[in-house]
N, C-alpha and C positions, 0 to 999 in steps of 0.2 A: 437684567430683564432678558426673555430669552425669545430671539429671533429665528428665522427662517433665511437657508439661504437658497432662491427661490430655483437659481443658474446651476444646481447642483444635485444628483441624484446620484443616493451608495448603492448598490447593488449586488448581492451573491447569487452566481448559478447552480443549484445544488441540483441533485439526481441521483440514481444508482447508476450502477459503474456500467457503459454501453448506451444509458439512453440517447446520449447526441449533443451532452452539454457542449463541447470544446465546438464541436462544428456548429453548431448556434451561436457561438463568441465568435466564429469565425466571418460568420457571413454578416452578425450583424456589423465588425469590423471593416467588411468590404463593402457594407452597404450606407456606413457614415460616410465613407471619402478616407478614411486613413490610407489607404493604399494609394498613391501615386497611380495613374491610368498606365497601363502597360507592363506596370512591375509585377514581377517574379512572384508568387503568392504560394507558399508550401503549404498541403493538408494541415488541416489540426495546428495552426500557427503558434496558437499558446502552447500544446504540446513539446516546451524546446531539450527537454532531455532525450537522451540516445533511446533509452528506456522503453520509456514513455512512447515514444514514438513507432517501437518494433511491437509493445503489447497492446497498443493501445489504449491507453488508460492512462489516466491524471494522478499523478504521486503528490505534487505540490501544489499548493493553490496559487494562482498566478493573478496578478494585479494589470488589468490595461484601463486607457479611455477612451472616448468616445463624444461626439459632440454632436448633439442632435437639435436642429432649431433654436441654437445659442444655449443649449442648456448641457453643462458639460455631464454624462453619465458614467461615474467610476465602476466596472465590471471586475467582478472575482470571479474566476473559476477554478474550483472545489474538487476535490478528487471524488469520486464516490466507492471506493472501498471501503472497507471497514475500516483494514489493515492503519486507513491513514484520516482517520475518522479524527484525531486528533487536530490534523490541517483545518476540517471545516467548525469545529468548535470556537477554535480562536478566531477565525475571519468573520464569523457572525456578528462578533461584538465591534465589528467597521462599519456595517452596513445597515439602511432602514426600511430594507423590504428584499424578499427574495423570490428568482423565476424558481417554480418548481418544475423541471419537466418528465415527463414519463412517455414512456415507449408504448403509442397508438395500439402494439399489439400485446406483449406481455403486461400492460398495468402497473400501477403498483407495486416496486418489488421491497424482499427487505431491506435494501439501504435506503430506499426512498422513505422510509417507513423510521428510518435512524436518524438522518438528515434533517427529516420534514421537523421530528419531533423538537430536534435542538435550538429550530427556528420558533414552533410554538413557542417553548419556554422563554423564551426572550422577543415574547408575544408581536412578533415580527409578520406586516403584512405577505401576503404571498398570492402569486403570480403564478396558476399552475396553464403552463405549456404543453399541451398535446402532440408530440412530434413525433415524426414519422410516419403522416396519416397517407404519404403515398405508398405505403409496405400493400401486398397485394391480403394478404391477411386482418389490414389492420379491425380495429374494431373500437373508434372513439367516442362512440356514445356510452358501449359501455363500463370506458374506460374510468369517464366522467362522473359516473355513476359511484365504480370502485375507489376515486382518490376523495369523493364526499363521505364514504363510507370511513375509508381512513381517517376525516378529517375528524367526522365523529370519536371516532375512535380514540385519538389522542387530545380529548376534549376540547377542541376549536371553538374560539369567543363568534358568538354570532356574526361580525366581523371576517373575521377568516372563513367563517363556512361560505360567506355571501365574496369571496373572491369571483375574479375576473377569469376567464377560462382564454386559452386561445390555441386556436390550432395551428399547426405549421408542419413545412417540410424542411429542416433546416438545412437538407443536400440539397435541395431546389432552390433554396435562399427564399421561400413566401413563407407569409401567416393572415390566417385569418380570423375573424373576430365567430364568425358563424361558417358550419362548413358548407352553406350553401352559395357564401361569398365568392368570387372569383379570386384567385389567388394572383396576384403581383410582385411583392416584393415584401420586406418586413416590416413595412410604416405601421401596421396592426399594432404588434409590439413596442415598436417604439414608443408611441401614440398613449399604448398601456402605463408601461413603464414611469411617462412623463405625469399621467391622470392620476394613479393608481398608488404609484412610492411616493410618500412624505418627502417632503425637501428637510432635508437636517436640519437640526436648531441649536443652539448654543447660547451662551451669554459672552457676547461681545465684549464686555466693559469687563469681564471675570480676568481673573488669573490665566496664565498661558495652563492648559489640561490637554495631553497628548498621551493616550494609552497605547501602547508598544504592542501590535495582534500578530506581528510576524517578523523574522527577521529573516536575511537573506545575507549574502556569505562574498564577499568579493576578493581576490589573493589581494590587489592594489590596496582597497580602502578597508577592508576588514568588517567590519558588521556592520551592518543598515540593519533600523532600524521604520518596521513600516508601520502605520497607523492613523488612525483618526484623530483632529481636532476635534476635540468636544466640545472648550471654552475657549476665550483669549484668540489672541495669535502667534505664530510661532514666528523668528524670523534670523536669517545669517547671524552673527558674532552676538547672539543673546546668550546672558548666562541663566543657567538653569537649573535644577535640583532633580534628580533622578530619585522616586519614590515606589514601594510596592505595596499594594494593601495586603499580602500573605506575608511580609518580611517588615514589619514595623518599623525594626530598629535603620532600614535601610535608609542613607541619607545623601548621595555624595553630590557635588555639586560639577558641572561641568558649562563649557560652552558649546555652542550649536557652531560648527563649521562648514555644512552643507548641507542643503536642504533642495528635496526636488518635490515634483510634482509628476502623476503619468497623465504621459500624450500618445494615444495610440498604444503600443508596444516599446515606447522607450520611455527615458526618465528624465524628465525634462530639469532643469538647474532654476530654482525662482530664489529670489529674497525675503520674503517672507508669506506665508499662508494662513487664512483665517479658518472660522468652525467651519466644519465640514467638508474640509479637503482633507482629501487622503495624502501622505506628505511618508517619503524615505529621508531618515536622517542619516548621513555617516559623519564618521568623526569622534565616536562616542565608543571607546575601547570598550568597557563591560557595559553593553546594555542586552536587556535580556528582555524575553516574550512576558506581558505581564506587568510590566514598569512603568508608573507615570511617571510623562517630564513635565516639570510642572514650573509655576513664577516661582523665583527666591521666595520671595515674600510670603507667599501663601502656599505652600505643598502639602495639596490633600489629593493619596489617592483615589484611581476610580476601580472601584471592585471586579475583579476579573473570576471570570469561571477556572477552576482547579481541572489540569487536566489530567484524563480518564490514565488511570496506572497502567501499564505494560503488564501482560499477561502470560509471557511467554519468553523463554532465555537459552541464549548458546551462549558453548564456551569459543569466544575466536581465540587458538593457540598457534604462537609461533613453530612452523611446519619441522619437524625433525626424521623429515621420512629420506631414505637412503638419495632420495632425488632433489633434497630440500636446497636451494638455491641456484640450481640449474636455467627456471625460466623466470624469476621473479624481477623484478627492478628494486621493488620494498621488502625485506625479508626479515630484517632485526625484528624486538620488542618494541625496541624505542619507535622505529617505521612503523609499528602497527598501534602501538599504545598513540602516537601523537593522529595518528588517522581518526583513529575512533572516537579520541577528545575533540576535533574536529566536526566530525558530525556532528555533536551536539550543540552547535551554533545554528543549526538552523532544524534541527528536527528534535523537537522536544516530547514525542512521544515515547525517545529513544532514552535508557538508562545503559550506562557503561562504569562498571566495580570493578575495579583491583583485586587480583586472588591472591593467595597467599604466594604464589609465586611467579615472577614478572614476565615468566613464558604465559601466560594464559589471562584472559579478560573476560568479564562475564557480561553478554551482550543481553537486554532486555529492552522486549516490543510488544507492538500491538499483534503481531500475527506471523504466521510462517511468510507471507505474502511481505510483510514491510521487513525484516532481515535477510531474507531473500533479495531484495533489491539491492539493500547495502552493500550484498555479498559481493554483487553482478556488479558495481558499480565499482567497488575495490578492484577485482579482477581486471578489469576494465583499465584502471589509472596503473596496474603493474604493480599490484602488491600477490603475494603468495604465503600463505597460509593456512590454519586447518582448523576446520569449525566441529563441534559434536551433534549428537541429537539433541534436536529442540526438545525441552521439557516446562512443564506449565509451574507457574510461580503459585504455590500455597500461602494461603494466611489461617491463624488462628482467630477461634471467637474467642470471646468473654469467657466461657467455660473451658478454653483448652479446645476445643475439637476441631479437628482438620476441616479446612473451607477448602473447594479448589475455584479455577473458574470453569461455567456453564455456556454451551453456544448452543442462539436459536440455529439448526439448521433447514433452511427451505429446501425440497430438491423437487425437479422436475424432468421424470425420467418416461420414456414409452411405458405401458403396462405392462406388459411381458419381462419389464426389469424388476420391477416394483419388490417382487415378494422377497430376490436377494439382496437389493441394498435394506430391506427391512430385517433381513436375519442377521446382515455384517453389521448396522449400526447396533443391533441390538445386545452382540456379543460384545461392542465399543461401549456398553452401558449405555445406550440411547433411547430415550422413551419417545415413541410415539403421539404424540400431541392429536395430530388432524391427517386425516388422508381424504382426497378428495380426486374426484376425474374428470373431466372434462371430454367435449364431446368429439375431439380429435383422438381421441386413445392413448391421452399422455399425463399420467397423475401427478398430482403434488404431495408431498409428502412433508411433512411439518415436525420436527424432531425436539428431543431439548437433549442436548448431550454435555460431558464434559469436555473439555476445550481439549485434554490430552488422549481421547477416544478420538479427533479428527486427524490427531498427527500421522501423518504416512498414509494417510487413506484415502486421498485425491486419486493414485495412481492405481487404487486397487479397483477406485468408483468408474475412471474412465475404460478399465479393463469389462469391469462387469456390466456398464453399460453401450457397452462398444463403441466408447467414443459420443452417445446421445444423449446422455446426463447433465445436467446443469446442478449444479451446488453452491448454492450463497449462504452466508452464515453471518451470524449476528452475536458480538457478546453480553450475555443476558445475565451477570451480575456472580455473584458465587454462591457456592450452596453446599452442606456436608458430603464430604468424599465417599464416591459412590461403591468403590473397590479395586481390587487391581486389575488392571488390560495385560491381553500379553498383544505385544505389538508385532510381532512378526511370526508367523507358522513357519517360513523358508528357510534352512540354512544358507552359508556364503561359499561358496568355492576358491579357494586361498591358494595362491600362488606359493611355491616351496621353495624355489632358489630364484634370486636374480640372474638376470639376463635378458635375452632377447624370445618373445615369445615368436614359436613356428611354428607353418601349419601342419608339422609329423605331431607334434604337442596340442596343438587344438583339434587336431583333427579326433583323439583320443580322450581330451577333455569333456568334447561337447556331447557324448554320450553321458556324461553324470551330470547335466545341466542347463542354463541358461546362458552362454558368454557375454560376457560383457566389454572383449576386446579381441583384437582381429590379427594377422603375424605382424611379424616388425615392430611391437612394441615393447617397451622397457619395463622390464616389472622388477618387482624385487619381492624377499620375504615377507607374507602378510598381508600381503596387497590383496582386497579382494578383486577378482578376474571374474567372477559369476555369479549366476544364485542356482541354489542348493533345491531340488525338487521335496529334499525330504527336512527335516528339523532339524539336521547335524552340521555342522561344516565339515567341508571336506580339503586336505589339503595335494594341491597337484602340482606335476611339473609339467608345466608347457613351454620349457626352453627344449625338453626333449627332443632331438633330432634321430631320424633312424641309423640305425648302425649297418654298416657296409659289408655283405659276405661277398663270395665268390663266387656264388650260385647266380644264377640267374632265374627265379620262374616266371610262367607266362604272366601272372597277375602284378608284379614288381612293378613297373612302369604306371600301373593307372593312377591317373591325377586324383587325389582327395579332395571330396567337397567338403567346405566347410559352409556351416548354413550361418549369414550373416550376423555380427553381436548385435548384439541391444544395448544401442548408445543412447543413453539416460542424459536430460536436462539437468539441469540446475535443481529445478525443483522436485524429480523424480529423483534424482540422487539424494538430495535432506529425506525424502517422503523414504527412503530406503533403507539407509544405514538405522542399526539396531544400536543399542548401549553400550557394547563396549566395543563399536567404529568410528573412525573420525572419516571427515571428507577431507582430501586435501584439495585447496583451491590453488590454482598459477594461471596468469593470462590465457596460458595454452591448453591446458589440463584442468581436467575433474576425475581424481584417482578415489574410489573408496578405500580405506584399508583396515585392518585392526589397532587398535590400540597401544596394545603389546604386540610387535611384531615378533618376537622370538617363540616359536612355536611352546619349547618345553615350558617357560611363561609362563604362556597364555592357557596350557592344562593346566599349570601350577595354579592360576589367580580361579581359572573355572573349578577346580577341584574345591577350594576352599570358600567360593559364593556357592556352591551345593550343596555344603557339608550344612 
């Protein structure tokens, strides 16, 4: 018989990436009482990666609670990129209603629009949040307008259309139900929250049903396991049955050694939990996203959403460039093969293959955006290594024919950019969907392109719109292969001997190009040092130092300028390197180089891809 439990409310904060979710967890956080009066409080509290915190933005979905008028509310917050679209698919199926919130002045964007829809399908109430209605720009009427529009759109049960609205400023910590209300505090919300989300139900007297929506990674206790009670209860030294509905034959039988519960920002230690707490198991060596733990007696699992394939793949290869072990702490195969097997304990949108040889892994994700992080994150812990260009994953149809994958892309540039990023996506194979303007002089532009027409073109977008472009993208499924891209017009400027580069050597360089490194540093054969104005590479010496006569003339003595390099990120550097460059990563360094570093080589390998 299936009950309610009344002291309990699951909750997801979904959005696009910027609207304000984490700091709306934040405050409603401070405005339960979890904070001790006086304590120390960091921005973006759930934010606890290094990451996260410098780009602002949610890579993980993060599990807290909260206790409002004796009713405890479990809060998820979702990342909202795409890249990690993966995180909010799985934590939907914990929760029984979600805040939607959107940004007072931009509206609706596309991830709001990816997010929203994974909620409809698992016909999940929703809470849309107006935030940021103190922006001097905002515009919430008709903002409300646009997310009803949306709702339409993704055919919303009369139900969801007839959702609750509320505005708020969530840096101000108010919300209000009407914006004519005087703003206070967040009781609105709360208020919403408690009227508005279903209390979860279950059958008490059932079998113990705990479906496994995320797991999380600890060196001491090794995987937790997080998830919802559906049925039963769970509780310390019960034995149990590990089940999956995609993996039939799965069957293994374990006991439960710890089991918590979240308080605030930590994890509270209980003995046993009923339907509808959200509950971390550890103790449970192979447990994976997707598993019911279920009674002996009765193991049925509960069907779980298949998550969205990886679209996109590097090779990470062990570094063999003349500087390979110099700054690294992780530098073997086995250091990087056991990394990467690593990651896949808590990020399952991540695939990592074996090549045919044990220097190289082939790494496959949602987006240049989520191996990007990995990259950043490796470097970080002291691993060094070298990654390729990102290339997209094909599938065949039924008849043989090449599929690739397809991205919506939204962009929103000043007019006066418009007409070039429409001639560069279009050479990218981009078709033009919608263009539209607005009454500020800043259009949108609506694309459908292939996923391998975006790669390297962030940095060409931020060039051509001086830094005023905005670009979000959406993966919109696959479709026959459109043709080939060339991805880069520029050649490289290649360094010709190792050594020390100086500024007699740069100073003579930087006439054939762009630098991308300044004196006193270490290069060696191969290494690209620049970029190339024309479609050739070019190879130089910039260890070049001048040679000493006996003369003296008047012009000898004048100091050389050299006009500053162009030091490249992380992601301007993937966005750069062509097909037959590797990046090499080290703590300290981001070197591009060739391939084949041996010049007579690399005409040799070019001579015979020409032919």
């Amino acid at each position: 018989m299936l009950t309610s439990r009344e002291d309990i409310r699951n909750i997801a904060i979904i959005a696009h990436v910027d609207h304000g979710k984490t700091t709306l967890v934040d405050e409603l956080l401070k405005q339960s009482g979890v904070f001790r009066q006086g304590q120390e409080v960091a921005e973006r509290v759930m934010d606890s990666n290094d990451i996260e915190r410098e780009r602002g933005i949610t890579i993980l979905s993060k599990n807290t609670a909260i206790t409002y008028k004796d009713i405890k509310i479990n809060i998820i917050d979702t990342p909202g990129h795409a890249d990690f679209g993966g995180e909010v698919e799985r934590v939907l199926k914990m929760v029984n209603g979600v805040i939607l919130v959107v940004d007072a002045f931009e509206g609706p964007m596309p991830q709001t629009k990816f997010v929203l829809r994974k909620a409809m399908e698992l016909k999940l109430p929703v809470i849309c949040c107006i935030n940021k209605i103190d922006r001097p720009e905002a515009r919430p009427e008709e903002v409300v307008e646009e997310v009803l529009e949306l709702l339409l759109e993704l055919d919303a049960s009369d139900e969801q259309l007839d959702c609750p609205f509320i505005f708020a400023s969530a840096k101000a910590g108010t919300a209000v139900k009407n914006l004519e209300d005087e703003a206070v505090n967040m009781e609105p919300l709360f208020e919403t929250i408690i009227d508005y989300i279903p209390a979860p139900q279950g059958d008490v007297d059932a079998g113990t049903q705990v479906l496994i929506s995320t797991i999380d990674y600890n060196e001491y206790v090794g995987r937790i396991g997080v998830g919802k009670v559906d049925n039963g209860s769970v509780s310390v030294n019960q034995d149990v049955i590990i089940v999956n509905a995609h993996e039939p034959e799965k069957q293994k039988k374990v006991k439960i050694s710890k089991l918590y519960e979240f308080e605030g920002l930590e994890r509270k230690e209980v003995t046993s939990a009923s339907i509808g707490s959200i509950v971390a198991i550890s103790g449970i060596a192979d447990i994976h996203i997707g598993d019911t733990i279920c009674a002996v007696d009765d193991p049925k699992p509960i069907e779980f959403q298949k998550i969205s394939e990886p679209t996109i793949a590097m090779h990470f290869i062990v570094n063999d460039s003349p500087l390979a072990g110099k700054e690294g702490k992780f530098v073997t195969s086995r250091h990087l093969r056991d990394r990467l097997f690593r990651e896949l304990n808590t990020d399952v949108s991540l695939r990592v293959e074996e090549t045919e040889t044990t220097e190289s892994f082939k790494v496959s994700g949602r987006g240049e955006l989520h191996l990007s992080v990995l990259i950043e994150n490796m470097r970080r812990e002291g691993y060094e290594f070298a990654v390729s260009k990102a290339e997209v994953l094909y599938k065949k149809d039924e008849n043989g024919k090449l599929l690739e994958p397809m991205e919506l892309a939204y962009i929103d540039v000043p007019e006066e950019f418009s007409g070039t990023v429409i001639e560069k996506l279009s050479m990218r194979k981009g078709e033009l969907l919608n263009m539209h303007t607005n009454g500020s002089g800043s259009s949108r532009l609506e694309f459908r392109i292939p996923s391998r027409g975006l790669i390297g073109y962030r940095g060409d977008f931020m060039t051509d719109t001086k830094g005023n472009g905005v670009i979000n993208t959406l993966f919109d499924g696959y479709a026959p292969y459109k043709g080939d891209i060339q991805y880069r017009k520029l050649g490289s400027l290649i360094a010709f001997e190792a050594g020390e580069s100086v500024t007699y050597g740069l100073f003579n360089a930087q006439e054939r190009g762009t630098l991308f490194i300044g004196p006193g540093e270490t290069v060696y054969s191969g290494m690209v040092i620049g970029q190339c104005p024309k479609a050739e590479d070019i190879e130089l010496n910039v260890c070049k130092t001048k040679h000493l006569t006996n003369t003296r003339s008047s012009s000898a003595d004048e100091a050389l300028h050299l006009t500053p390099p162009k030091i490249m990120s992380l992601e301007q550097a993937l966005d750069f390197i062509d097909t037959d460059e590797l990046l090499e990563v080290t703590p300290t360094h981001l070197r591009i180089r060739k391939k084949i570093l041996d010049p007579t080589l690399r005409k040799r390998a070019s001579f015979k891809k020409n032919q």
